[in-house]
VMD Tcl script that builds the backbone (N, CA, C; Angstrom):
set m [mol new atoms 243]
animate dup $m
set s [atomselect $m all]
$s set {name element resname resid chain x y z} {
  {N N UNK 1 A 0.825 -1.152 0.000}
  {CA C UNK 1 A 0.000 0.000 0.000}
  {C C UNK 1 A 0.891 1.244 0.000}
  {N N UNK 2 A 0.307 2.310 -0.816}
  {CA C UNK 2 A 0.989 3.453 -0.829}
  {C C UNK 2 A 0.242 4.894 -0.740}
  {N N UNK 3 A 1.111 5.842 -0.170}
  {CA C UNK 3 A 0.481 7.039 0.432}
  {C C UNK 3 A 1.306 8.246 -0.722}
  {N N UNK 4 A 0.422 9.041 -1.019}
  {CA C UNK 4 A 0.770 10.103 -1.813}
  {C C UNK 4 A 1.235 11.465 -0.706}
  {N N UNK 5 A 2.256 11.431 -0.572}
  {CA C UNK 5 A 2.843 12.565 0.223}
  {C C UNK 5 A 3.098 14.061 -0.367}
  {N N UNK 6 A 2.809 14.065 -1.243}
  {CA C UNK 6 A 3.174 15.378 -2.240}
  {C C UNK 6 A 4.255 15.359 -3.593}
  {N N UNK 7 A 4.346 16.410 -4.379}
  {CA C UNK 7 A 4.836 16.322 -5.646}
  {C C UNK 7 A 4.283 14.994 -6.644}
  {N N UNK 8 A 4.794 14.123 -6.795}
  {CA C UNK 8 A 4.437 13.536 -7.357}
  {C C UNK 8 A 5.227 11.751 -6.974}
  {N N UNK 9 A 4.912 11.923 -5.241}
  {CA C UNK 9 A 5.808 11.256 -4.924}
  {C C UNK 9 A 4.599 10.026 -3.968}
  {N N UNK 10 A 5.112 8.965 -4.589}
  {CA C UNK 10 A 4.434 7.796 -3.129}
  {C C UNK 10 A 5.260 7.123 -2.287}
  {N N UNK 11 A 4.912 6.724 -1.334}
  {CA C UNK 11 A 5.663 5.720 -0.928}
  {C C UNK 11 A 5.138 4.849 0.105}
  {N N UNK 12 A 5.838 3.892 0.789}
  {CA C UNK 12 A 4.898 2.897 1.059}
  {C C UNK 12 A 4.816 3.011 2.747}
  {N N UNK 13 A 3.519 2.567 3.018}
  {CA C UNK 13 A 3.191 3.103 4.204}
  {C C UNK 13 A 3.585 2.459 5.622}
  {N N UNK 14 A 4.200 1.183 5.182}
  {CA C UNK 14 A 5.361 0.080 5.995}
  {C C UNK 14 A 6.382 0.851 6.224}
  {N N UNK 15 A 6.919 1.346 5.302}
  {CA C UNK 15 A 8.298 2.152 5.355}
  {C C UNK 15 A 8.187 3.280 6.477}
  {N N UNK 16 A 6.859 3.936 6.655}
  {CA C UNK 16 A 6.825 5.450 7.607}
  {C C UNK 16 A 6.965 5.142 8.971}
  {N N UNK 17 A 7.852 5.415 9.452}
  {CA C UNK 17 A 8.266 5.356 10.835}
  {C C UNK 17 A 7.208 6.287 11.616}
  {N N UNK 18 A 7.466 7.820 11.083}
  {CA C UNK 18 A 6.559 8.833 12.062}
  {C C UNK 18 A 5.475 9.930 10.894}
  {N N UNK 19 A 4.616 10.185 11.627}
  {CA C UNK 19 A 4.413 11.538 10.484}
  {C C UNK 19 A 4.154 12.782 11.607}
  {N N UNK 20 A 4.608 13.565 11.535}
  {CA C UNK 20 A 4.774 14.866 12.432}
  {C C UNK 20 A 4.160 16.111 12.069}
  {N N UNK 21 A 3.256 16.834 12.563}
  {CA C UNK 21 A 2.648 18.155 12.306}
  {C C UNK 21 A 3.599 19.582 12.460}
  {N N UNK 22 A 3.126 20.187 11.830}
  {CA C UNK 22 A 4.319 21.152 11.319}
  {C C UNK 22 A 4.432 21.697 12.951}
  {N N UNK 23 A 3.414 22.158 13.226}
  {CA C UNK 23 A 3.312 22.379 15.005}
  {C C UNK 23 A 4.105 21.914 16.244}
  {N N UNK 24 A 4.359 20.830 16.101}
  {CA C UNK 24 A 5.079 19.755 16.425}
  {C C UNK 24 A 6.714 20.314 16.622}
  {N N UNK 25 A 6.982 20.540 14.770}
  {CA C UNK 25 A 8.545 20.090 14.729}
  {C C UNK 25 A 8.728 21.974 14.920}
  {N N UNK 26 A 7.763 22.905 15.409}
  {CA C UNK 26 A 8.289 24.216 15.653}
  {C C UNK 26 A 8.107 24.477 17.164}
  {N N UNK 27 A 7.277 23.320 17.648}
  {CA C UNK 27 A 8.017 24.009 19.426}
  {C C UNK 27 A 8.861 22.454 20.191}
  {N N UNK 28 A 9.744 21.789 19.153}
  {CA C UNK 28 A 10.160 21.174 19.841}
  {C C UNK 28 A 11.677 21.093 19.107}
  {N N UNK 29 A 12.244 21.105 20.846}
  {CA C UNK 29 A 14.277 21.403 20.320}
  {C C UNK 29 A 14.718 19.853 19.862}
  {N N UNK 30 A 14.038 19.061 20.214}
  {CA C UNK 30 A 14.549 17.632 19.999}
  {C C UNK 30 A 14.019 17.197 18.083}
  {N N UNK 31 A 13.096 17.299 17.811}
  {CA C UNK 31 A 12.830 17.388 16.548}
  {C C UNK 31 A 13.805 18.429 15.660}
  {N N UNK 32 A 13.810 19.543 16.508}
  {CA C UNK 32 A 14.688 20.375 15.445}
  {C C UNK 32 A 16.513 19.975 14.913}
  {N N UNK 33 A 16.507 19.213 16.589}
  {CA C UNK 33 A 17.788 18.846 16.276}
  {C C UNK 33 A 17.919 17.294 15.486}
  {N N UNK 34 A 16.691 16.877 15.546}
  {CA C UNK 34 A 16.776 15.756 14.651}
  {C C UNK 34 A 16.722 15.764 13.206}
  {N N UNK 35 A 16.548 16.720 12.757}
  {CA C UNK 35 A 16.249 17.223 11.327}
  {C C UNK 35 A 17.657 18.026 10.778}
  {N N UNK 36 A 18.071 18.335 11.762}
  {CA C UNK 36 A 19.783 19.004 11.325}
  {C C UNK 36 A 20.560 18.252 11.537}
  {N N UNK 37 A 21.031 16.855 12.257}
  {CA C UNK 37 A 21.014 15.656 11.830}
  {C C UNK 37 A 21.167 15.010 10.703}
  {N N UNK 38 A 19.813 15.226 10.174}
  {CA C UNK 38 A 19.247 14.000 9.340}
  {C C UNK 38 A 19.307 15.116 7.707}
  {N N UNK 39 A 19.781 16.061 7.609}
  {CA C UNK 39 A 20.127 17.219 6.503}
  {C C UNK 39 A 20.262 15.903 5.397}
  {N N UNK 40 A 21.412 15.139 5.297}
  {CA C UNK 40 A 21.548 14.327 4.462}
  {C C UNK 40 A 20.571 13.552 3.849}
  {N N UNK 41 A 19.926 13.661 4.259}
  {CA C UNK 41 A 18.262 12.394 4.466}
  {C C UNK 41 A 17.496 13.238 3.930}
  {N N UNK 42 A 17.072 14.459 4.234}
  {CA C UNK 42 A 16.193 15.569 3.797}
  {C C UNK 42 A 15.809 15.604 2.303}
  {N N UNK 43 A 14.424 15.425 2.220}
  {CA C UNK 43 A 13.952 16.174 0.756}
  {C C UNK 43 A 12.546 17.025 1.249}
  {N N UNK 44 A 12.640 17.988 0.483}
  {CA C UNK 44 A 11.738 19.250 0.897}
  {C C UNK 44 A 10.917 18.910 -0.637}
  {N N UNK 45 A 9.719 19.042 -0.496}
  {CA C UNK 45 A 8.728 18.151 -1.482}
  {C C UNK 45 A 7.724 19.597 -1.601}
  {N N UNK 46 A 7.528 20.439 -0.309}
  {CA C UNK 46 A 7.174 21.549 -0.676}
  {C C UNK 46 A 7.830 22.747 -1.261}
  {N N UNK 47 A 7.050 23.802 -1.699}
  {CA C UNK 47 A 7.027 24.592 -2.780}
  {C C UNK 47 A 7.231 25.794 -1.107}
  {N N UNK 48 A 5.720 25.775 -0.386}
  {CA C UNK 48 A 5.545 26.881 -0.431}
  {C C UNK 48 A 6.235 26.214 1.539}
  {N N UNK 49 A 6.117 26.836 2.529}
  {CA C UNK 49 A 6.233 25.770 4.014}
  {C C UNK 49 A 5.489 25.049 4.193}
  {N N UNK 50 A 6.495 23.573 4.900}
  {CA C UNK 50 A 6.041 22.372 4.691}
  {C C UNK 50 A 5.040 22.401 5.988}
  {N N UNK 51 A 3.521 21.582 5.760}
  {CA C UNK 51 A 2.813 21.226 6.535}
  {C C UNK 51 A 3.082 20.300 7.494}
  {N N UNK 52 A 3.835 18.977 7.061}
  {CA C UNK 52 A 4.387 17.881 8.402}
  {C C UNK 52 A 5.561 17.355 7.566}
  {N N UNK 53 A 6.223 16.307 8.496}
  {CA C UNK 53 A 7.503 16.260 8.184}
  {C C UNK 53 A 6.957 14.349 8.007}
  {N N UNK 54 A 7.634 13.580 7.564}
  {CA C UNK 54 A 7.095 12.019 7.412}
  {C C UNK 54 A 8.580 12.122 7.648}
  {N N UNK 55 A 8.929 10.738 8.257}
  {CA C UNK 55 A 9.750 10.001 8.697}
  {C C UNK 55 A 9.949 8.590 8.558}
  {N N UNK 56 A 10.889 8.341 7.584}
  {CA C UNK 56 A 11.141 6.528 6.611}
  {C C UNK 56 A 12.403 6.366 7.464}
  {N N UNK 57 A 12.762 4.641 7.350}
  {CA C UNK 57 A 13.758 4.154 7.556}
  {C C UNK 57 A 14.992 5.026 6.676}
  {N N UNK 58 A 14.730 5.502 5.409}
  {CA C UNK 58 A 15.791 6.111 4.638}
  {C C UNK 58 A 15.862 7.530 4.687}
  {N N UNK 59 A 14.573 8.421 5.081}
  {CA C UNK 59 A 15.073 9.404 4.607}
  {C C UNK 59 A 13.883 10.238 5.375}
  {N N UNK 60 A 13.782 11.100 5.342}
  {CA C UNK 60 A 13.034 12.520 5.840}
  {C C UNK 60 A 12.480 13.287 5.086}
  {N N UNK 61 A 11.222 13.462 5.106}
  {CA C UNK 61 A 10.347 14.066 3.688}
  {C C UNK 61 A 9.473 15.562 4.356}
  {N N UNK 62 A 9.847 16.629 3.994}
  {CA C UNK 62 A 8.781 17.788 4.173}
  {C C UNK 62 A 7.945 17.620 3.183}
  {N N UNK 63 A 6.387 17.823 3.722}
  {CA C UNK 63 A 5.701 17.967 2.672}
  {C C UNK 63 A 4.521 18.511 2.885}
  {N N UNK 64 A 4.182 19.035 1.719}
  {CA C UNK 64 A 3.148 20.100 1.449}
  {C C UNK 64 A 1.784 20.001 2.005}
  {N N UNK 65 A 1.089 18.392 2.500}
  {CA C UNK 65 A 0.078 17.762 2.854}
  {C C UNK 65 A 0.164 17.765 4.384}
  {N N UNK 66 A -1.339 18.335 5.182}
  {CA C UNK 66 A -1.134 18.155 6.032}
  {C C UNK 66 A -1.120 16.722 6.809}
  {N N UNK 67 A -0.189 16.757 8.111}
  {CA C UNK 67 A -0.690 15.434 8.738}
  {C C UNK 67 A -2.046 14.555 9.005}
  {N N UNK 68 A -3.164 15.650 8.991}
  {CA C UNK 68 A -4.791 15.042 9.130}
  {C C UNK 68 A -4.554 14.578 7.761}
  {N N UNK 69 A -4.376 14.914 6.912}
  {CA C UNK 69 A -4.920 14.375 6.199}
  {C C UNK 69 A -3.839 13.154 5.440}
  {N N UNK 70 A -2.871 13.015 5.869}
  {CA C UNK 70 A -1.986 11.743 5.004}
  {C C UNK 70 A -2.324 10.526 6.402}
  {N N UNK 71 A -2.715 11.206 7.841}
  {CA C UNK 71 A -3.446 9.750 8.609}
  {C C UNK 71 A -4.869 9.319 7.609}
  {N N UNK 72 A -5.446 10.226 7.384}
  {CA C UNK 72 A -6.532 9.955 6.583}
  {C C UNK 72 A -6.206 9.033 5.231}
  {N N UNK 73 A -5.287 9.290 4.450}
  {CA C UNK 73 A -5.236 8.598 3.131}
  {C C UNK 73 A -4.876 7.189 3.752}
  {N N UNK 74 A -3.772 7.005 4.769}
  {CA C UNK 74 A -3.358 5.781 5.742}
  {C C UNK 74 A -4.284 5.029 6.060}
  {N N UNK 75 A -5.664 5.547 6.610}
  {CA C UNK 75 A -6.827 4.674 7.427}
  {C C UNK 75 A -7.071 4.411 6.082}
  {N N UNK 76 A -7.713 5.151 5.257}
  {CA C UNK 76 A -8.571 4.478 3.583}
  {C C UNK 76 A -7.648 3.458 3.431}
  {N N UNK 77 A -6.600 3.326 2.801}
  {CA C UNK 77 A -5.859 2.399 2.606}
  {C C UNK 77 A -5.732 1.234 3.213}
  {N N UNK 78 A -5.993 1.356 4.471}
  {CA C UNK 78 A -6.085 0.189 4.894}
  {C C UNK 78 A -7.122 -0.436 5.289}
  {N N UNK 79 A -8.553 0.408 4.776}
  {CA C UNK 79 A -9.558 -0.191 5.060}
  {C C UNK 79 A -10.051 -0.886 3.549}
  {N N UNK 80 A -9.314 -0.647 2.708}
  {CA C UNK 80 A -9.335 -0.850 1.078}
  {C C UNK 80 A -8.396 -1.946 1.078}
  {N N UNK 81 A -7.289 -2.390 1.863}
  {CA C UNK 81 A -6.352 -2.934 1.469}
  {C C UNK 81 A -6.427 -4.362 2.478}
}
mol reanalyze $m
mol bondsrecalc $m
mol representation Tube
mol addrep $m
């Protein structure tokens, strides 16, 4: 099963470790420092500021979609799948 995270990008929903609200990764020092960290890992998928941050075994995704709603594409999926 796969989740459309933004651009034109899927990926699979086994793989997502976390998905984080943009809210989240701006009042917390431990997220922030996990993301300067993880720079190498980073792809920024938004255009304009990213809504939540998703979190894979490989890599670290900003993206344009909020968190309500990529739990949402997650539950369909697995009530479809």
């Amino acid at each position: 099963m796969y989740i459309h995270i933004g651009e034109d990008l899927n990926i699979r929903a086994k793989d997502i470790i976390s998905i984080l609200d943009k809210e989240s990764v701006n009042h917390s020092n431990l997220i922030e420092e996990f993301l300067q960290r993880h720079q190498a890992k980073l792809i920024n998928l938004s255009k304009s500021p990213f809504k939540s941050v998703i979190i894979t075994y490989d890599k670290v995704y900003l993206s344009p979609i909020a968190s309500g709603t990529l739990k949402k594409r997650s539950a369909q999926r697995n009530i479809q799948g």
